[in-house]
N, C-alpha and C positions, 0 to 999 in steps of 0.2 A: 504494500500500500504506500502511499505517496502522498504529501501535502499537497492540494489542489488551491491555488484560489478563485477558483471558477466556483469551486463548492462552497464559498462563502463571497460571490460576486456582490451580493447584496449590500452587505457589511464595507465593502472594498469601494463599491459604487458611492457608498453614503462620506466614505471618509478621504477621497477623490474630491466628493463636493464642497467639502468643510475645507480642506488643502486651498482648493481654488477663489472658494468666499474669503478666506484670511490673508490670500498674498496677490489676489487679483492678476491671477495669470491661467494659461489653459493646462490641465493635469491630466493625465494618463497613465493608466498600468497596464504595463504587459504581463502573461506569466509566463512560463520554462516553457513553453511549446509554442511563444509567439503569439498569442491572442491576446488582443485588446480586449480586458476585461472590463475596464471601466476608462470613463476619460467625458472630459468638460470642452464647452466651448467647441471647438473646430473640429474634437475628437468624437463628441458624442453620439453624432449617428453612425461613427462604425464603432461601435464596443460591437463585439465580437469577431470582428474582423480578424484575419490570420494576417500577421507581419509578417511573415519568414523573410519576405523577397525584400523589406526593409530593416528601417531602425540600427543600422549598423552598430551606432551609440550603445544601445541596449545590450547590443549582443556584446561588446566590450565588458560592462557592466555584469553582466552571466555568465560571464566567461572569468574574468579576478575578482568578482567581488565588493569591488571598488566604487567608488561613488566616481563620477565622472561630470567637471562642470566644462563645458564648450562657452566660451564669452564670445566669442565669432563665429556658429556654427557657419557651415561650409566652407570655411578654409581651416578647419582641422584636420590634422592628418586622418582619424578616424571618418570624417565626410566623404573621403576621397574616391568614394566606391559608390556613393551616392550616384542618381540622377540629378538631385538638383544642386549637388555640389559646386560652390561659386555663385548659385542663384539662388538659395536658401531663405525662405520668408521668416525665418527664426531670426532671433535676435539673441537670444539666450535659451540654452540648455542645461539643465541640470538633471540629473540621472542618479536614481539611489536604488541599491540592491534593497529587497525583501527577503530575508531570509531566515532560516528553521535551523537554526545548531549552524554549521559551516555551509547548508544547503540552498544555495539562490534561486527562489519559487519565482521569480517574478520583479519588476524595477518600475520605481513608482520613476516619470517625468513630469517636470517643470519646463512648462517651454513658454518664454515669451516672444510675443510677434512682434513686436515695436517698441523703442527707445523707450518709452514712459514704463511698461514693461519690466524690461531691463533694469531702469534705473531703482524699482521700487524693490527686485531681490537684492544687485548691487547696496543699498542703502542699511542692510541689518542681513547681510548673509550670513554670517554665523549664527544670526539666531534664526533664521529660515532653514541654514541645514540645521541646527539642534530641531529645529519642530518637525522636520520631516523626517527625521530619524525615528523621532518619537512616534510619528505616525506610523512610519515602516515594523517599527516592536509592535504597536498595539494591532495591525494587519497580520504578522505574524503568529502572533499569541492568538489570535482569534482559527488563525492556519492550522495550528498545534492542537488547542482545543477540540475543532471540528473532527481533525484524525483520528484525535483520540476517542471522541467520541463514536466514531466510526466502527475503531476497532473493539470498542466497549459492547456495542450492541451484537458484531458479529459471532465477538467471542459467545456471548446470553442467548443467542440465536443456535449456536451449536449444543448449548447444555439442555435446551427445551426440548 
């Protein structure tokens, strides 16, 4: 069995929204298998969408663990592979792992499309990553929970 946050998309969609009411910018999460599970603004008519063929960023971020901030997207080296590489309507990205023990389920995005944007994570980033950190635990912990849960009922399932 495996931490999904598709399984608790609900939770994840609700606190995407809270993310994005508090730093007025557009948010998005992917999980491990590339689905936009939730996401605001530009992103929200594709939640459920498959990224694979994008998100390069992401996959940096899934791949070490690392939080990733781009202040110029598309001329990062990681944009390079992009389509819209050079012509990037981002202004700013930020990218944080979700994750279960050493396990990256998923990477909540901060992206902003315009200078004013920008300038309002620039202005208090350190306490914008401390809060989406926090956000990214309590995503997690609810990840951990649901498993566990999971695996509670199958095991009560076998003894019946």
């Amino acid at each position: 069995m495996e931490y999904s946050l598709q399984d608790i998309q609900k939770t994840v969609i609700d606190y995407t929204k809270i993310i994005s009411n508090v730093l007025s910018v557009d948010v998005e999460v992917m999980d491990d298998k590339y689905r936009r599970i939730a996401g605001t603004g530009i992103f929200e008519a594709s939640v459920n969408q498959d990224m694979s063929n994008e998100n390069y960023v992401y996959r940096y971020v899934m791949r070490t663990g690392v939080r990733k901030i781009i202040l110029d997207p598309g001329k990062d080296p990681l944009c390079s592979r992009c389509p819209e590489c050079n012509h990037c309507k981002e202004s700013i990205e930020i990218s944080t792992p979700v994750k279960v023990g050493d396990r990256v389920i998923g990477v909540i995005g901060l992206i902003g499309s315009d200078e004013r944007q920008k300038n309002i994570l620039l202005s208090n980033l350190q306490g914008y990553l401390d809060f989406l950190d926090q956000i990214s635990e309590f995503i997690s912990i609810k990840a951990f929970e649901q498993m566990e849960a999971i695996k509670r009922n199958t095991m009560l399932a076998t003894l019946d």
